[in-house]
C-alpha positions as CSV (number, residue, x, y, z in Angstrom):
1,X,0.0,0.0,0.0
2,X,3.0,2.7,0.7
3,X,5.9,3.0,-1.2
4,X,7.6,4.2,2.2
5,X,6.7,3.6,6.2
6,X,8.5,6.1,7.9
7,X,9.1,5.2,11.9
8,X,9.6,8.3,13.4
9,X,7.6,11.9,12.6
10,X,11.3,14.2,13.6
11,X,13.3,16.3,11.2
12,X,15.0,13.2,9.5
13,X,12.2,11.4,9.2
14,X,9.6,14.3,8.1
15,X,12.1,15.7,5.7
16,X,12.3,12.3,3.8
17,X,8.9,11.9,3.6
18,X,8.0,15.5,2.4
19,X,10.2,14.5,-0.6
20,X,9.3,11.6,-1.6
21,X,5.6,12.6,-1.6
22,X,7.2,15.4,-3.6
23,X,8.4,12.7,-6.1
24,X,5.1,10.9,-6.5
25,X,5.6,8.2,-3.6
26,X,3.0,7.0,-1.5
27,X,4.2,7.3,2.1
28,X,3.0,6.7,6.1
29,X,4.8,8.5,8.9
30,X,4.5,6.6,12.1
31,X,5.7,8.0,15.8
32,X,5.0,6.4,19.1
33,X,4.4,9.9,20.8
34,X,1.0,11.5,20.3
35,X,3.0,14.3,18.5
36,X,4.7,15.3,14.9
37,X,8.4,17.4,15.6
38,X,10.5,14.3,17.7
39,X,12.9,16.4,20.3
40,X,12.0,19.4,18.5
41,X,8.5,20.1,18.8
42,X,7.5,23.2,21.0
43,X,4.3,24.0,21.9
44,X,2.3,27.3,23.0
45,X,2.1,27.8,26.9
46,X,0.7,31.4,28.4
47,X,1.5,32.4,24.5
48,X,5.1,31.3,24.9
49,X,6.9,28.8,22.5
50,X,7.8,26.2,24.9
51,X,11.2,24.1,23.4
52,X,9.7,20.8,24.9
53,X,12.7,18.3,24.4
54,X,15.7,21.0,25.4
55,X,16.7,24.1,23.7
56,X,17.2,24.0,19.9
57,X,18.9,26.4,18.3
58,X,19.0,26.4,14.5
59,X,22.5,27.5,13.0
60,X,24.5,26.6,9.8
61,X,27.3,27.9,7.6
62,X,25.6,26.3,4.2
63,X,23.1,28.6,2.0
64,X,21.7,25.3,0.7
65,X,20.5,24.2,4.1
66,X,19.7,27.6,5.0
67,X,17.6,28.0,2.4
68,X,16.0,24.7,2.7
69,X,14.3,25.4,6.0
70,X,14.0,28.6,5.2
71,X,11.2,27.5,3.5
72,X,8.7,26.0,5.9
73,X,9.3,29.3,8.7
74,X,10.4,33.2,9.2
75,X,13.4,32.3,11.7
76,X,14.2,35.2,13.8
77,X,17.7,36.8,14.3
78,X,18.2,34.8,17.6
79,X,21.9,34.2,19.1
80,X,22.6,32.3,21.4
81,X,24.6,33.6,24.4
82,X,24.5,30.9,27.2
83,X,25.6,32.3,30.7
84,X,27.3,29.7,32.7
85,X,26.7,30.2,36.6
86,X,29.1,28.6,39.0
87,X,27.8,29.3,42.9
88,X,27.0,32.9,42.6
89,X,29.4,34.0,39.7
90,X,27.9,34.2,36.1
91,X,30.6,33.8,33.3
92,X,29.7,34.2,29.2
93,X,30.1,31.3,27.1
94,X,31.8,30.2,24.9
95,X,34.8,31.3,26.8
96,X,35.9,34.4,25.5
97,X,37.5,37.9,27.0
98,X,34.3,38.7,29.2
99,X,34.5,35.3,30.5
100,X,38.8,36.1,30.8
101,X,37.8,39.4,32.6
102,X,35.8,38.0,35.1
103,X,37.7,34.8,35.8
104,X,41.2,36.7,36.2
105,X,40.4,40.6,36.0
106,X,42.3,40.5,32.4
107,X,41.7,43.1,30.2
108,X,43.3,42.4,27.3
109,X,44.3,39.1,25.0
110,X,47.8,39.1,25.9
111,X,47.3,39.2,29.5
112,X,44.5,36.3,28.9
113,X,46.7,34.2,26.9
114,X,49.6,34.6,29.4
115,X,47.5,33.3,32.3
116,X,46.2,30.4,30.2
117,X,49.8,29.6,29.5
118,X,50.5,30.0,32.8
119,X,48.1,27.8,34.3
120,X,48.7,24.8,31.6
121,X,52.6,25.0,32.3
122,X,51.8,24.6,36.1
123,X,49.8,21.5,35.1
124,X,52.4,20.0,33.4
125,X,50.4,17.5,31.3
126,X,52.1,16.4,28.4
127,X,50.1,13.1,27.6
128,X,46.5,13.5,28.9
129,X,45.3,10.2,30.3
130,X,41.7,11.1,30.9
131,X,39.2,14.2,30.5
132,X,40.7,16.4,33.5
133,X,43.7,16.2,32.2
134,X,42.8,16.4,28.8
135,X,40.6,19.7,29.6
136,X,43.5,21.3,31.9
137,X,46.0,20.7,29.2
138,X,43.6,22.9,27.1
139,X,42.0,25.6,29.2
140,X,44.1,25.7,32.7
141,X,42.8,24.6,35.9
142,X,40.2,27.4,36.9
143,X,38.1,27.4,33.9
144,X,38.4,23.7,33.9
145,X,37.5,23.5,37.7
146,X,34.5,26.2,37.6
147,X,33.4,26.2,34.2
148,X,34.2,22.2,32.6
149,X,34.3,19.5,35.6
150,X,31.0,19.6,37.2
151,X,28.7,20.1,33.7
152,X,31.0,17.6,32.0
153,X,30.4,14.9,35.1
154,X,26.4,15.7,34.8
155,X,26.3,15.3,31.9
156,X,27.4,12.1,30.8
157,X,26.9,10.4,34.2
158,X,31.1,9.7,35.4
159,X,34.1,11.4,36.8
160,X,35.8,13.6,34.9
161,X,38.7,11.0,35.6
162,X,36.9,8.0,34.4
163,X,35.8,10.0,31.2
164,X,38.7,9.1,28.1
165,X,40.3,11.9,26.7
166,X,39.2,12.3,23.5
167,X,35.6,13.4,24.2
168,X,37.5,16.8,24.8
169,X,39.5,17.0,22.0
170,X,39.5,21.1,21.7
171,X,37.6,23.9,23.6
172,X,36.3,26.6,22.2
173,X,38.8,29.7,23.3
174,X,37.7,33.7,21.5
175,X,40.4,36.1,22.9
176,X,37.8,38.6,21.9
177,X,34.5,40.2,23.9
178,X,31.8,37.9,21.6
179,X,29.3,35.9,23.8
180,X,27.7,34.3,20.3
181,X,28.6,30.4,21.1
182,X,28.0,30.1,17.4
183,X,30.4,30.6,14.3
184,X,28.2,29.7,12.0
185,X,27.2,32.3,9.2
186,X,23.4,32.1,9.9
187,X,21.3,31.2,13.4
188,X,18.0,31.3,14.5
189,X,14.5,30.2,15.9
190,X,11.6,30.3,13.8
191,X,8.9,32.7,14.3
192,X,5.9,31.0,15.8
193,X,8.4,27.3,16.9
194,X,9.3,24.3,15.1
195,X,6.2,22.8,15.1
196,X,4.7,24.3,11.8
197,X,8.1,23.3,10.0
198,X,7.0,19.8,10.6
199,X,3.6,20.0,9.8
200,X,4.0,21.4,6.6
201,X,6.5,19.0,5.7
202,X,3.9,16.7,6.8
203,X,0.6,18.6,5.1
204,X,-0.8,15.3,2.8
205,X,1.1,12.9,3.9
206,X,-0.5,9.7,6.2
207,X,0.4,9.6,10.0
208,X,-0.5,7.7,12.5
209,X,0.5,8.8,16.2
210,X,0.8,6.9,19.3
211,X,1.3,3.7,17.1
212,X,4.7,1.7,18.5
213,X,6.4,0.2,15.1
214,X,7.8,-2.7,17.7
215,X,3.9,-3.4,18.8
216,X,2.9,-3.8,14.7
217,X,6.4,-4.5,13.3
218,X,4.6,-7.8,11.2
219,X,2.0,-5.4,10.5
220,X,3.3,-2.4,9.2
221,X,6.1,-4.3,7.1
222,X,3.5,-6.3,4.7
223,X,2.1,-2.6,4.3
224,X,5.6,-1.1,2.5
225,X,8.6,-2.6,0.4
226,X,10.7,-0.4,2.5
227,X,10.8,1.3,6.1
228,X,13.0,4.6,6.8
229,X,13.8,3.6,10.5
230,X,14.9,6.5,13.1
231,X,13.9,5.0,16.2
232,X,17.2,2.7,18.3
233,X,19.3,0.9,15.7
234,X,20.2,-1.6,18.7
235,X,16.2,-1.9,19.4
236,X,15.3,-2.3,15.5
237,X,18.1,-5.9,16.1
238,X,16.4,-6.9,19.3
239,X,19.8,-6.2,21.3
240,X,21.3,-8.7,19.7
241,X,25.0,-7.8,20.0
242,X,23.9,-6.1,22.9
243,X,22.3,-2.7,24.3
244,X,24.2,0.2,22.9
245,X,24.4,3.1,26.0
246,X,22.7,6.8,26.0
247,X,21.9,9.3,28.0
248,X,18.7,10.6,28.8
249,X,17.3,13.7,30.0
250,X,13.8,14.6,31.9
251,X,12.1,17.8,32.1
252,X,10.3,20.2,35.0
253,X,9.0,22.6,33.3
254,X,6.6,25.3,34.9
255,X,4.9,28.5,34.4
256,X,5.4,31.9,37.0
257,X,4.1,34.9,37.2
258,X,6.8,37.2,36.4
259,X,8.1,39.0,33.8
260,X,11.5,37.6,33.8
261,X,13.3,35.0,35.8
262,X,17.0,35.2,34.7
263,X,17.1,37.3,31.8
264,X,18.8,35.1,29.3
265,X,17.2,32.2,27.7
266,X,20.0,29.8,28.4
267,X,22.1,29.4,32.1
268,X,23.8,26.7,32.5
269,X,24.8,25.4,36.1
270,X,28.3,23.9,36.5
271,X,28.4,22.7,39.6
272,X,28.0,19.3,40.1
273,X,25.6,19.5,43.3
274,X,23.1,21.2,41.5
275,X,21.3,18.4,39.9
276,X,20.3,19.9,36.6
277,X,22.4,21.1,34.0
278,X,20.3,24.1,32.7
279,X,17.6,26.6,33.1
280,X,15.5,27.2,30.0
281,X,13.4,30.8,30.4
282,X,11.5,30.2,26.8
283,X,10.8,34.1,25.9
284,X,14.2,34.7,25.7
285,X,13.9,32.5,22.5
286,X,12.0,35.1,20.9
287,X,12.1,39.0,20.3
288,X,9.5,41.1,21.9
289,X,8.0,38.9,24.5
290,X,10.4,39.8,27.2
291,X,7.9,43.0,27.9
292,X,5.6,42.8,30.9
293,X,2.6,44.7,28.3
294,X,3.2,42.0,26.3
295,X,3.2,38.9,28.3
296,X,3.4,39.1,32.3
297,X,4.3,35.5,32.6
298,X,7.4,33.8,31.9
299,X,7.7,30.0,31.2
300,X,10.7,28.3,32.8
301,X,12.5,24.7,31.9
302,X,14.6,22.4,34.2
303,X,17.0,19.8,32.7
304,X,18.5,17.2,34.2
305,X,20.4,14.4,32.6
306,X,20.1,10.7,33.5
307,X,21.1,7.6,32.8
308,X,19.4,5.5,30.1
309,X,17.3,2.7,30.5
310,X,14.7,0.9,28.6
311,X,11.4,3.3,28.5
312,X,13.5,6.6,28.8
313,X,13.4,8.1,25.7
314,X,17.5,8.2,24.2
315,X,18.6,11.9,23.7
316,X,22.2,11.4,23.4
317,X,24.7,8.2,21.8
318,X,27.8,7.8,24.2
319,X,30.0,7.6,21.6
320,X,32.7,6.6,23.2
321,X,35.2,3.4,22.2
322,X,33.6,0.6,23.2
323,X,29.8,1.9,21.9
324,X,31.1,2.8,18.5
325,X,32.8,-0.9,18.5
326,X,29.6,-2.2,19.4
327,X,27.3,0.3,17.1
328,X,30.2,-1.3,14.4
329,X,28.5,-4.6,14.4
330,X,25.2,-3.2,13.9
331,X,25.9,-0.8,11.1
332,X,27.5,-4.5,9.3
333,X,23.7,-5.6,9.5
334,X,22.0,-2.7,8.1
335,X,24.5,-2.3,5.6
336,X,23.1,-5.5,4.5
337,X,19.7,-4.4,4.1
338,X,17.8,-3.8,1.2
339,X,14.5,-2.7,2.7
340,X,15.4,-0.2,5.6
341,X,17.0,2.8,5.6
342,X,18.3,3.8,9.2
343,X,18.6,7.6,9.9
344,X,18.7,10.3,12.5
345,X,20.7,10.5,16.1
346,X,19.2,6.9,17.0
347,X,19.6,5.1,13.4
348,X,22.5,6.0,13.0
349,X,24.3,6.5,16.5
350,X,25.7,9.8,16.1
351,X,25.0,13.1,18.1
352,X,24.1,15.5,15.3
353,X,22.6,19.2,15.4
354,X,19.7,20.1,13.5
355,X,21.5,21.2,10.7
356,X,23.6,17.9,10.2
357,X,20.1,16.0,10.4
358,X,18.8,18.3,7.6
359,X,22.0,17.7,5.4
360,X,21.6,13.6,6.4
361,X,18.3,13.2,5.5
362,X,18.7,15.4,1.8
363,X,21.6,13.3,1.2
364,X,19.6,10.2,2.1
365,X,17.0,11.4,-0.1
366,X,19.5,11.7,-3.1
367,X,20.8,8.2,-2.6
368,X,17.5,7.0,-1.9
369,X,15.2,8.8,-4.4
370,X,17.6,10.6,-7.2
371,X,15.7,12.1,-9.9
């Protein structure tokens, strides 16, 4: 009955199916939640775009993929300007000369540069053996120790000494006063969220919602010749090499009345006794909410990371040596394949930003369906 099932209604996913219905193809879009957008959907609380799965921030160096999404929403001129708060001191990220200022009291890039220098010498690390050392060797100890250690330990669940080396191969260093995180040429949110870019990817196109592929897998393959998979390569095998590891994350999100919590849409929290990693205040996200004539309320977003396990949903691939051996084995098996196509963070094991999904799933779609 379809020419294509696709498991999963996120960017990958929704992109390939809004062209191949382009191309004449018959297709069904599946997702187990009772929503289109995956980690990207956002939805309208107290008139607020509420980022529902973590902040997303759309940015790109390529005018092809620009364009592309372009398309589907009016992004706004966002940039993203994290703040990272350690006890009571607030530093700018990425690290840069404001950050340099307030660390040190530096003024200028020499004088940061120097103390850098200074701090790495004192280290004396010449062959990093694990993350510390790899991050002191880079940044010096009290960036590393107020800025690195306690978010890196959060986040992926270990010791920053039980963490291998190479998860830190560079930080980002400006010796200049920009708080943009980004380099890339263009960045933004779209006007009105993420949401509506789906949906009109979507607009004609069959989906069911709430519908588990693994609960109707015999049913749902006799429908198609061939499935576009996004969901847990390691799931799609039944595990059988074994469970491939990711971390999760879970969500407090709440509404107060008040203009404005903390005055930037992003703060992270670096210590590691503060159980979550972030702070999300959504109106930040978008110009000309922040005013109390416009919207009195603000909308607010706790994230904590977690460890995975079956029934969390998978947010990030631990991509470390012995996962990638193991994901290895089953990219040999879907190599193989003729009748599924594996895409997206999950498919294909691979942390990837919005804009590397977009440029995976168009290249899919050439290999896939070239005209």
């Amino acid at each position: 009955m379809y020419d294509y099932i696709i498991v999963g209604a996120g960017l990958f996913g929704s992109i390939f199916a809004y062209e191949a219905n382009k191309r004449g193809k018959k297709c069904l879009v599946i997702d187990k939640r009772s929503h289109v957008g995956g980690n990207i959907y956002t939805a309208e609380i107290e008139g607020i775009q509420v980022h529902q799965y973590g902040a997303h921030i759309f940015h790109t160096s390529s005018d092809e993929l620009w364009k592309y999404v372009n398309q589907f929403a009016v992004f706004n001129r966002y940039t993203n300007s994290p703040v990272a708060r350690y006890k009571s001191e607030l530093y700018n990220m990425p690290f840069n000369m404001n950050t340099f200022n307030k660390m040190w009291g530096v003024i200028t890039p020499a004088e940061a540069k120097a103390k850098i220098e200074e701090q790495i010498k004192e280290a004396g690390i010449t062959e990093p053996k694990n993350l510390e050392e790899q991050a002191i060797s880079l940044v010096g100890r009290d960036i590393y120790e107020k800025l690195v250690k306690g978010y890196t330990e959060k986040q992926w669940g270990r010791r920053a000494t039980e963490l291998p080396s190479f998860i830190i191969k560079r930080l980002p260093i400006r010796f200049t006063y920009d708080n943009n995180y980004f380099n890339d040429t263009y960045q933004g949110i779209p006007v009105g969220g993420y949401t509506q870019i789906i949906e009109k990817m979507l607009d004609g196109i069959e989906i069911r919602l709430d519908t588990d592929f693994f609960k109707h897998r015999e049913e749902l393959a006799a429908l198609t010749n061939k499935i576009v998979f996004t969901g847990m390569i390691d799931e799609y095998y039944d595990y059988c090499f074994g469970e491939l590891e990711y971390r999760s994350l879970s969500f407090e999100t709440e509404v107060l009345n008040l203009e404005n919590y903390q005055g930037n849409a992003v703060v992270n929290y670096t210590e590691f006794e503060v159980p979550y990693t972030r702070i999300i205040e959504h109106k930040h996200f978008e110009f000309g909410c922040q005013s109390s004539n416009v919207n009195p309320k603000t909308v607010i977003t706790w994230e904590y990371p977690s460890n995975w396990q079956h029934g969390d949903e998978p947010y990030y691939p631990m991509n470390d040596d012995r996962n990638n051996n193991l994901y290895a084995k089953y990219k040999n098996l879907a190599d193989k394949e003729d009748k599924v196509i594996f895409g997206g963070r999950l498919g294909m094991y691979k942390y990837f930003d919005m804009h590397n999904v977009v440029a995976e799933a168009l290249n899919c779609v050439k290999n896939e369906l070239a005209d």
